[in-house]
N, C-alpha and C positions, 0 to 999 in steps of 0.2 A: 738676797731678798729679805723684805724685814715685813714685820706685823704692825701696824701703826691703827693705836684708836685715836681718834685726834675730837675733842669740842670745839665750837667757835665759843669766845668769850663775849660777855656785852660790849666790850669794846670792838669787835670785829677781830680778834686776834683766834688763830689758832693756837690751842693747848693739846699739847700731842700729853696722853695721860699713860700709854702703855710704848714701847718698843722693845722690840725684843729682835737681836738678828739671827738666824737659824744659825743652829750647829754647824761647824764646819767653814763658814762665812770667816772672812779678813776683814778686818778694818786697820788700814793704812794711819797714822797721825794724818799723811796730808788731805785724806778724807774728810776731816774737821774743819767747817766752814773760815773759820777766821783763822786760820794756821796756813803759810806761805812756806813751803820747803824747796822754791826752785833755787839751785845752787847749792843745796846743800854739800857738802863735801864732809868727807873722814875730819872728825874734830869737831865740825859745827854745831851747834845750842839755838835753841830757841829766845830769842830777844821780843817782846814785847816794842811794838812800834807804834806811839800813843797818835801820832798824825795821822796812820793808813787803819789805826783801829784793829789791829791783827800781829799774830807771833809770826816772827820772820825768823829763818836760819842764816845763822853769819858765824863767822870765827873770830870778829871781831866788836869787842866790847869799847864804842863810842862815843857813846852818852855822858856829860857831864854830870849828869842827874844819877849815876850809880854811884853805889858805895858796896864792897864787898866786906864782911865779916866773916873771916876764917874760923870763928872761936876761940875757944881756950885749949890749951894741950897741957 
């Protein structure tokens, strides 16, 4: 259960200004509106999927649009 004070903006938007979730309360990642964890499996990572607008879980890195940087050692 949570505490929510929320304003309407001049634009008609709500602006939630406080939330707070009680002691003892879980929150899940896949609680989090725009994060998809069905499939996940042992190994998987959150991918950013710019088409559906949300982090998807996969084990697999697809995208020709990555580039990984290891560092320096």
């Amino acid at each position: 259960m949570a505490n929510l004070k929320v304003k309407v903006t001049p634009q008609n938007n709500l602006l939630i200004t406080n939330y707070r979730v009680f002691q003892g309360s879980s929150i899940r990642i896949a609680d989090i509106f725009d994060v998809n964890t069905a499939g996940a499996i042992d190994g998987s990572m959150l991918i950013f999927n710019g088409v559906e607008n949300k982090w998807l879980a996969d084990v697999d890195i697809d995208s020709p649009n990555v580039t990984i940087d290891g560092g320096e050692f």
